[in-house]
C-alpha positions as CSV (number, residue, x, y, z in Angstrom):
1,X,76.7,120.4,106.0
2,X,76.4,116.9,107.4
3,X,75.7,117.1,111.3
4,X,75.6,115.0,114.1
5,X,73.1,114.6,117.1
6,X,72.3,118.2,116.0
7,X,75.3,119.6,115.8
8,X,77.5,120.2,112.2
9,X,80.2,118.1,112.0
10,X,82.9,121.0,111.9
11,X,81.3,122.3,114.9
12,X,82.3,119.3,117.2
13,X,85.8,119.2,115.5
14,X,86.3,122.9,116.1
15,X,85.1,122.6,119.6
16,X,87.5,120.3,120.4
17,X,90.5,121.8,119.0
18,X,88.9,125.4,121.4
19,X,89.1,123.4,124.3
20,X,92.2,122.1,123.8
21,X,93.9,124.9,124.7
22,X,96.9,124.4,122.5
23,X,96.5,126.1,119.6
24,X,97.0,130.3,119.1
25,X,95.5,129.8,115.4
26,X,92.9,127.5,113.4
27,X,92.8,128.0,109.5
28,X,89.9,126.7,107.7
29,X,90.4,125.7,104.1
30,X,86.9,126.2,102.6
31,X,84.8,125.7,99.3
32,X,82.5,128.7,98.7
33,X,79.3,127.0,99.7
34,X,80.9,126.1,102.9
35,X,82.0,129.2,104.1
36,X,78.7,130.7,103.9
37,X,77.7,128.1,106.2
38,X,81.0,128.8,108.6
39,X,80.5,132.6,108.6
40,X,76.8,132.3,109.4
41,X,78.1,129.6,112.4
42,X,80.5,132.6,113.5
43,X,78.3,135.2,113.3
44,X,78.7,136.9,116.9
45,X,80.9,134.5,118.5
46,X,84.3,135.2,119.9
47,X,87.1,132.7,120.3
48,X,90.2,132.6,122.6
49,X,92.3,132.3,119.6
50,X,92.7,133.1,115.9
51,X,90.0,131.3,113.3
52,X,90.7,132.0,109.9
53,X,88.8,131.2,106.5
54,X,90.8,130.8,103.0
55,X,89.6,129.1,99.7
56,X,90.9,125.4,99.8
57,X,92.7,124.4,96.5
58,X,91.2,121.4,94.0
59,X,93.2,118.8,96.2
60,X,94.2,117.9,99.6
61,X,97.8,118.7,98.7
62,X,96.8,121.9,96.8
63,X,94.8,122.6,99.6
64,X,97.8,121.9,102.2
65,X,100.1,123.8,99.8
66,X,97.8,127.2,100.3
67,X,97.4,127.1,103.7
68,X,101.3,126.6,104.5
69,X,101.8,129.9,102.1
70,X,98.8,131.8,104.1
71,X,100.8,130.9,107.7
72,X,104.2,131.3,106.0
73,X,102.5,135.2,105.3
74,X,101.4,135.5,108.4
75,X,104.6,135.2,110.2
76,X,104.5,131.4,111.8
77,X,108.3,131.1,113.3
78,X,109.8,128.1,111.4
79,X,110.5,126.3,114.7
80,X,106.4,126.5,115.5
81,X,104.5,123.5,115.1
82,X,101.6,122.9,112.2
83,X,99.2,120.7,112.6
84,X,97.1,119.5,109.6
85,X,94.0,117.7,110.1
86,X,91.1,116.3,108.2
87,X,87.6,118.0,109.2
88,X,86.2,114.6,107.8
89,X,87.8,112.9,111.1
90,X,85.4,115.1,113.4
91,X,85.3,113.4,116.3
92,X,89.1,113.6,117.1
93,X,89.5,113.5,121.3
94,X,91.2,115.8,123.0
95,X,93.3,113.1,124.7
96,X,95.3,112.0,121.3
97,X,95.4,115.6,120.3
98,X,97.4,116.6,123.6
99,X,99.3,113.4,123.1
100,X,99.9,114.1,119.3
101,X,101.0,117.7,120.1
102,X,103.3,116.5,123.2
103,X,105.3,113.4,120.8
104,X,105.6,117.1,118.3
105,X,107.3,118.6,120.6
106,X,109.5,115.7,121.3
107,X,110.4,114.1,117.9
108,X,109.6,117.1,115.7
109,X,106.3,114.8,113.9
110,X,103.8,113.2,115.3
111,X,101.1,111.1,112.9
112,X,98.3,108.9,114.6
113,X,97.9,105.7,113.2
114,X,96.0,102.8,113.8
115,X,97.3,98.5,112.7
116,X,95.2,97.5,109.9
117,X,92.9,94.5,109.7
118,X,94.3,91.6,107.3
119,X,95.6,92.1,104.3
120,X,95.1,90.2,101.0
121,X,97.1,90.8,97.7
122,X,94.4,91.4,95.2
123,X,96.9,89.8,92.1
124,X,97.6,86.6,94.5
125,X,95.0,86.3,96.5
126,X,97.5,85.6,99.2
127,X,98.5,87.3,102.8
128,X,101.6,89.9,102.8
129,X,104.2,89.0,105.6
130,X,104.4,91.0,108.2
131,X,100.6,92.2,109.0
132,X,101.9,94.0,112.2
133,X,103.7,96.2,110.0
134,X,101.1,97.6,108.4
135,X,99.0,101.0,109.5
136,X,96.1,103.2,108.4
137,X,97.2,106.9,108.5
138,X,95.1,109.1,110.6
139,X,95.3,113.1,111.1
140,X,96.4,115.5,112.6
141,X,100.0,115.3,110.8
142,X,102.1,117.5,113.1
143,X,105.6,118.9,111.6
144,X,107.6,121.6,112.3
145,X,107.1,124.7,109.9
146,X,110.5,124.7,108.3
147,X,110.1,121.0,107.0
148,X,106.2,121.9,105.6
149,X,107.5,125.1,104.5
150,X,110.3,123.8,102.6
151,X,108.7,120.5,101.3
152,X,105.5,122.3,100.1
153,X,108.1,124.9,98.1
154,X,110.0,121.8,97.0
155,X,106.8,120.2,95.8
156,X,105.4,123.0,93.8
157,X,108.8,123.7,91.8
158,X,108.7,120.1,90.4
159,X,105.0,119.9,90.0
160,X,104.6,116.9,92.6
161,X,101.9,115.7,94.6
162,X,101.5,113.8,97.3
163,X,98.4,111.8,99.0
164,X,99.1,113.1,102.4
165,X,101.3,115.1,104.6
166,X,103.5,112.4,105.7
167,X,104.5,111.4,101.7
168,X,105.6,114.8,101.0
169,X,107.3,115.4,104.2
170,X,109.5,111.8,103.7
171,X,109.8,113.0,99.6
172,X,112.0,116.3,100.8
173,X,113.1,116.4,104.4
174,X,115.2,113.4,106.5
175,X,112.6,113.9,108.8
176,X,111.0,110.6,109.8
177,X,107.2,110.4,111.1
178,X,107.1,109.6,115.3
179,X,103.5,107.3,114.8
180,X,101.4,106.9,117.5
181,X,98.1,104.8,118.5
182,X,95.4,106.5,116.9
183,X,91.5,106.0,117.4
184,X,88.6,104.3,116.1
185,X,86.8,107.7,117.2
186,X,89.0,109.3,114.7
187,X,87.8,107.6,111.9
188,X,86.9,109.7,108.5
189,X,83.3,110.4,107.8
190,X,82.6,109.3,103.8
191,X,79.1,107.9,104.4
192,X,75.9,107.9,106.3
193,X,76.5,104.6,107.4
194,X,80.3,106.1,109.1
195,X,77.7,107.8,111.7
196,X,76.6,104.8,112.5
197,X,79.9,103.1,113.4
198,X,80.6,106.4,115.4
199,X,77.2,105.6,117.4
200,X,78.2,102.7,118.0
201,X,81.6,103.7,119.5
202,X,80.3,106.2,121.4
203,X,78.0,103.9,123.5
204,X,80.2,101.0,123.5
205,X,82.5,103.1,125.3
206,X,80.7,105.6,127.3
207,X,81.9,108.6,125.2
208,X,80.5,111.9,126.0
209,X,81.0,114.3,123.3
């Protein structure tokens, strides 16, 4: 597993989420070369709260779909909040968690997001109007259970798939996505070189992790 000033990346993630002190249960959706790495990592430690390990499907959605049918199983009320998050995006603050949880609570969604740099119209070569309307889609994606429940129920009946929580939330509910600022911090980790931006965040801005 890729890790970070010697530390795995799901390690800082999942310490963050600990020290939160929001959630009652974090499910892990795993490959099977990962969870021998996890369940080594948990050998002998206890947690204030619930962490589970499934097997994570081919896809994100797939992977979504069998972790809403695991809590569905396990009793989640349909008026409790899920929250579904990225381990790529490890360094994810405390701060805009809180925040992301608190907006849930509110408006029923929360979604971090963050304005994108220019666009360019690859057919055209020419600038869309409107830049300021356009984001980058961060996680966590917090919804109310019903609305994941039913969507992810929805979804599987007609064989659909979506690229993210949000798209298959809008597809089968009227519920609309509250967006928020996200972070730089929160940015996903695809290649070595992502480390380096996070480096470079962290010192610019004093970040202790």
């Amino acid at each position: 597993m890729t890790s970070f000033k010697d530390k795995a990346l799901i390690q800082h993630l999942l310490e963050t989420y600990i020290k939160s002190n929001i959630f009652t249960t974090i499910l892990l959706l795993v490959n099977t070369r990962d969870r021998i790495f996890l369940e080594e990592m948990f050998k002998n430690k206890t947690y204030p709260l619930e962490v589970a390990m499934i097997e994570g499907g081919e896809t994100r959605h797939g992977s979504e779909e069998k972790a809403l049918e695991y809590l569905q199983e396990e009793g989640v009320a349909p008026n409790d909040l899920i929250s579904i998050h990225d381990a790529a995006r490890a360094f994810l603050n405390i701060d805009l968690l809180s925040k992301l949880i608190n907006t849930a609570k509110k408006y029923k969604s929360s979604v971090p997001a963050i304005k994108s740099k220019t666009i360019i119209i690859k057919d055209s070569n020419s600038l869309p109007l409107d830049q300021e309307m356009y984001y980058f889609m961060q996680t966590p994606q917090t919804f109310l259970a019903e609305d994941l429940f039913l969507s992810y129920t929805k979804a599987k009946e007609e064989g659909w798939e979506g690229v993210d929580t949000v798209e298959c939330i809008s597809r089968y509910t009227d519920t609309k996505a509250k967006i928020i600022e996200g972070s730089e911090l929160n940015m996903k980790i695809t290649f070595p070189s992502d480390l380096d931006n996070i480096e470079r965040i962290i010192k610019a801005n004093d970040i202790k992790l």
